[in-house]
C-alpha positions in Angstrom: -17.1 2.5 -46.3 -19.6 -0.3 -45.0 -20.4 0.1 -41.3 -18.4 -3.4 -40.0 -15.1 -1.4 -41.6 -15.9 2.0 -40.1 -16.1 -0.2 -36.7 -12.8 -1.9 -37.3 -11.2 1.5 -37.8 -12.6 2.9 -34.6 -11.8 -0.4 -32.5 -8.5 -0.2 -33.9 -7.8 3.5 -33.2 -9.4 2.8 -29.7 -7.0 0.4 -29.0 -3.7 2.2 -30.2 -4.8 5.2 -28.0 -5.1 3.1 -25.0 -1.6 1.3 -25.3 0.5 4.8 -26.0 -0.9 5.3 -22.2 1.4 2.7 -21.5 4.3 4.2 -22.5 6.9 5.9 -20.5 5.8 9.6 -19.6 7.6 10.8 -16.8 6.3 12.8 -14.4 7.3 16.5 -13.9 10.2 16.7 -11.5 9.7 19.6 -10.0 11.9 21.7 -7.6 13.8 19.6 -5.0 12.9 19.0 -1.6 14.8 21.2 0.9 14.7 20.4 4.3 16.3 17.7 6.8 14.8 14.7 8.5 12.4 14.8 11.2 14.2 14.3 14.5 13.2 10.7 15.9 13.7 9.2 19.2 13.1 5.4 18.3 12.9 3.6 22.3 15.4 0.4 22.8 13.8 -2.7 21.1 11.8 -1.3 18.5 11.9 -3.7 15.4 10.1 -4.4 12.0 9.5 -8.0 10.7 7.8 -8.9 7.3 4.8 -11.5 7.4 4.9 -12.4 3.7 1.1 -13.8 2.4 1.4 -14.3 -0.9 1.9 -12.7 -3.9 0.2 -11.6 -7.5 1.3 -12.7 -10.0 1.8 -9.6 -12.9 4.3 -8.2 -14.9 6.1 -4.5 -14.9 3.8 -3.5 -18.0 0.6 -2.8 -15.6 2.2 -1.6 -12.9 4.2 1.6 -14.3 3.9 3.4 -17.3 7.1 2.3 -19.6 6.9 -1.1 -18.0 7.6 -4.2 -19.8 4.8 -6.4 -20.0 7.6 -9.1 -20.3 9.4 -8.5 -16.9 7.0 -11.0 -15.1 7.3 -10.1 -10.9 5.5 -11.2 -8.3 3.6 -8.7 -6.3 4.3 -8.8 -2.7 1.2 -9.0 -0.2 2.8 -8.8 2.6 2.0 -7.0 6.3 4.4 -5.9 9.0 4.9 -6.2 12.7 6.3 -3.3 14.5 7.6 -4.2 18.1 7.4 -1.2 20.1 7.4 -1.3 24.1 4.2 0.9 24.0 2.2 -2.0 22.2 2.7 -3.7 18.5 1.4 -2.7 15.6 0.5 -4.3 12.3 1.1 -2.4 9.0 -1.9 -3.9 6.6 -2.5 -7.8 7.4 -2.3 -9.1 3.6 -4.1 -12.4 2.5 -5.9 -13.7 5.7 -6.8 -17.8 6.2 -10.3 -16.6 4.5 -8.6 -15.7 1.4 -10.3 -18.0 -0.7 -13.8 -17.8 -0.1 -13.7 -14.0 0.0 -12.3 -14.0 -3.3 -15.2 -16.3 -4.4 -17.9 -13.5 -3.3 -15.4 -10.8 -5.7 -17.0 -9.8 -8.7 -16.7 -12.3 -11.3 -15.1 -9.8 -14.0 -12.6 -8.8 -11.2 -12.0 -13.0 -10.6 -11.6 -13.4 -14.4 -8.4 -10.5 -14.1 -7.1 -11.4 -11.0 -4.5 -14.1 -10.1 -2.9 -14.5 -6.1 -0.9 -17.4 -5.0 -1.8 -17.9 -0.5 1.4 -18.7 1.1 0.3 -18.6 4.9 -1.9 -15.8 6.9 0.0 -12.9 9.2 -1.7 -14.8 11.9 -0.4 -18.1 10.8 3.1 -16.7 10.5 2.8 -14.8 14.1 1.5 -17.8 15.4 4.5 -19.7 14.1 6.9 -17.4 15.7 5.1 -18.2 19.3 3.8 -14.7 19.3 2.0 -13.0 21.9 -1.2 -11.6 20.6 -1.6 -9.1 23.7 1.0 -7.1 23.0 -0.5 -6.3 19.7 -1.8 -2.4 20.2 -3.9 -2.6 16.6 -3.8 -3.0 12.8 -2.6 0.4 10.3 -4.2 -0.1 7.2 -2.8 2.2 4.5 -6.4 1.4 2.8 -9.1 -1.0 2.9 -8.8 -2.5 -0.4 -9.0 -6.6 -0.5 -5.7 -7.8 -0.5 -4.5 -5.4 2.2 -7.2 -6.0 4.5 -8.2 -9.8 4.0 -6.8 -10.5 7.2 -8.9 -8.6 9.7 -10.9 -11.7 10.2 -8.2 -13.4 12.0 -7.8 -10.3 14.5 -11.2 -10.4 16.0 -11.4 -7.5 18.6 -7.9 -5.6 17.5 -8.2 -2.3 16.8 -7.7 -1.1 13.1 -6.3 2.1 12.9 -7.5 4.7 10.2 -8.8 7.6 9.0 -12.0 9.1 9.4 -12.3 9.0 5.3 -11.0 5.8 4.8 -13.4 4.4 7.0 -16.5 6.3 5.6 -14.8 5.0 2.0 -14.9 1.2 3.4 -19.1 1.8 3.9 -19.6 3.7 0.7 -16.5 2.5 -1.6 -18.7 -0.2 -3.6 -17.0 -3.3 -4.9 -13.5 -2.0 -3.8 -14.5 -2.1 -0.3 -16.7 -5.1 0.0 -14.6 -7.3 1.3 -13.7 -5.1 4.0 -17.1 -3.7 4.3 -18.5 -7.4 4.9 -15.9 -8.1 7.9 -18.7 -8.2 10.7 -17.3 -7.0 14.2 -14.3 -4.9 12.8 -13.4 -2.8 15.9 -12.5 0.9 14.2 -10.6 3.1 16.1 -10.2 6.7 13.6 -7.3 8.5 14.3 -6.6 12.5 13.3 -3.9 14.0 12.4 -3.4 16.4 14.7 0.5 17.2 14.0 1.9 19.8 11.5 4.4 19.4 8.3 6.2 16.0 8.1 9.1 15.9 5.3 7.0 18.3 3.0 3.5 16.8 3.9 0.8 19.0 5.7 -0.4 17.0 8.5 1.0 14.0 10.1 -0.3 11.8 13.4 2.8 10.6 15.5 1.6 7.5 16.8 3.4 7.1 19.9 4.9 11.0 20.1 8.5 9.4 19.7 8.7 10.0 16.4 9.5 6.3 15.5 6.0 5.9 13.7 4.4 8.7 11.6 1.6 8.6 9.4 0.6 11.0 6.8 -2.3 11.3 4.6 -1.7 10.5 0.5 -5.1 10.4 -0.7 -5.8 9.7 -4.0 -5.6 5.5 -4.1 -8.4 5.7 -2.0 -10.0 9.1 -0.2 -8.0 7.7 3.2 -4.5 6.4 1.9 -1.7 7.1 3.9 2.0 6.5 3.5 3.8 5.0 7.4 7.2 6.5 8.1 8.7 3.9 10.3 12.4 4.9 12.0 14.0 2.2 13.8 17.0 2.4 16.5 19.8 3.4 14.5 18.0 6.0 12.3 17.2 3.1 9.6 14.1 4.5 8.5 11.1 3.6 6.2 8.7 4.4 4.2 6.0 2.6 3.8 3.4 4.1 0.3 1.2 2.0 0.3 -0.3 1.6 -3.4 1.0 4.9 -4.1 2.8 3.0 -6.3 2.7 -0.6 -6.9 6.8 -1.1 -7.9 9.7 0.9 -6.8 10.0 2.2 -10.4 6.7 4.3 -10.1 8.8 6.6 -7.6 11.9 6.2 -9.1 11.4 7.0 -12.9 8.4 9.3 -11.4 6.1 7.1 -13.9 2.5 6.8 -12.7 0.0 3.5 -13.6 -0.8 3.6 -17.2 -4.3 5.1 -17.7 -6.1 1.6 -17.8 -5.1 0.6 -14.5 -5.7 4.3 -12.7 -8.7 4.3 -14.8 -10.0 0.8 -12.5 -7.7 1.6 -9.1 -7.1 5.1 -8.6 -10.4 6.9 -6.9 -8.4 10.2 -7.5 -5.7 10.6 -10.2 -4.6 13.9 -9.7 -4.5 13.2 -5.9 -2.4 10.1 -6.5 0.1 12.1 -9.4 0.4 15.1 -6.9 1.6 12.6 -3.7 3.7 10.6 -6.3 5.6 13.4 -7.9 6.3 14.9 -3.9 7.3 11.6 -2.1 9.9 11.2 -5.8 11.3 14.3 -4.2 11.6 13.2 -1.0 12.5 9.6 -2.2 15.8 11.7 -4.2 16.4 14.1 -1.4 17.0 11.2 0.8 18.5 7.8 -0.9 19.0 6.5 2.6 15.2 6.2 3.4 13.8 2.5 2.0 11.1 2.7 -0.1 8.6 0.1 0.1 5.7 -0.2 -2.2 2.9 -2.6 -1.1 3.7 -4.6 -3.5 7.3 -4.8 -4.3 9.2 -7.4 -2.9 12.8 -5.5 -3.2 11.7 -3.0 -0.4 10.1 -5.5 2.0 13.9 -7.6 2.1 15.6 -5.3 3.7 13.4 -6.4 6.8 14.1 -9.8 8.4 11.3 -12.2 8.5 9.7 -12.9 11.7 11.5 -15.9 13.7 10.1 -18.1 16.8 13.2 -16.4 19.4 
């Protein structure tokens, strides 16, 4: 067999073996998740808004294994303002007004893959609203990657809330990280968490001891990843992964990212599948809690957008 054939075979096989990883797999499901839901004490006026940025344009295919790479979707990038009378917080920032000429210092290969459509910045939108930027406490980023951190520019001196990983990952994480990493005057405040077992997950940090925010570490996405449990007046609560997964789906069918995209995303595999296949049980335990992935639009509607009143 001449050596251009023997090539062709290989390069063929090669690529056959890489799109079976896109297939549907599910996920074990393991035994369910016993337990009730953490008592929360959410004070009068807490609220959530959605600051939509932009979006990416993909399609279900990349984002979940079994996907179909003809259910086109655009990926939310979108941050979220919590009013709480102890100081506002920001969930991520999205796209920020620098959008564009940070994505012209991205690596070109990543450039050549990557699509995003700018709508307007959180601080745009805020500043819209006739928001009051001093009763912003600081900035939870569920990880430093670009298009959840972009905005920090346009929050010079608010604090960004994260772990002590997540911020050693933003010096050391490489191209992932750069953009974040190139953000001069970021004012880091590294919080711990200090609490025991929240819904199944070792530690947890209650931001304000009320119960009404609680973060827990998920790493895997990155080494600081964390998933915000958000309960507002009411009990309506949330849950916001992250990239845990990038589409409700990922929890729902308990179907990770097909092997290419964990293969360019995902620092820790394993640590992502383990997180994944316990919040699924969590996610089935309780069909009341709202599930919103980064990057899935259906999760972010069921909070209003963010109106000058």
């Amino acid at each position: 067999m001449k050596a251009a054939t023997v090539l062709t075979v290989l390069v063929s096989g090669s690529l056959v073996v890489v799109l079976l990883t896109f297939r549907t797999a599910p996920l074990p499901e393991g035994a369910p998740f016993i337990g009730d839901l953490p008592v929360a004490s959410p004070p009068a006026g807490l609220a959530a808004f959605r600051l939509p940025t932009g979006v990416l344009p993909r399609s279900a295919g990349f984002a979940y294994r079994g996907g179909s790479f003809a259910d086109k979707r655009a990926f939310a990038v979108t941050s979220v303002l919590v009013k709480h009378p102890r100081g506002d917080l920001l969930i991520d920032t999205g796209f920020g007004r620098s959008i564009a000429a940070q994505f012209a210092n991205m690596p070109a290969l990543f450039r050549a893959l990557t699509r995003y459509e700018f709508s307007a910045s959180a601080a745009d939108l805020l500043e819209r609203a006739h928001y009051d930027r001093a009763k912003l406490r600081g900035i939870i980023l569920t990880h430093a990657h670009w298009d959840h951190a972009s905005g920090l520019t346009d929050f010079p001196g608010t604090p960004v809330l994260v772990t002590g990983a997540e911020r050693a990952f933003v010096k050391t994480g490489g191209a992932s990280t750069e953009l974040a990493r190139s953000i001069p005057n970021v004012r880091y405040e590294e919080y711990r968490f200090e609490s025991g077992s929240y819904l199944g997950f070792a530690r947890s940090h209650d931001v304000y001891g009320d119960g009404s925010i609680v973060i827990v570490p998920t790493p895997g996405h990155t080494p600081g990843s964390v998933i915000v449990f958000l309960t507002l007046p009411g009990d309506l609560r949330f849950a916001f992964v992250g990239d845990l997964v990038w589409q409700l789906e990922g929890l729902r069918l308990r179907e990770e990212r097909p092997w290419l995209m964990r293969l360019m995303v995902d620092l820790d595999a394993d640590g992502v599948r383990t997180n994944l296949q316990h919040m699924a049980r969590v996610a089935a335990r309780f069909p009341e809690l709202v599930i919103v992935p980064a990057h899935d639009q259906r999760g972010f509607a069921r909070l209003p957008l963010l109106s000058p009143r």
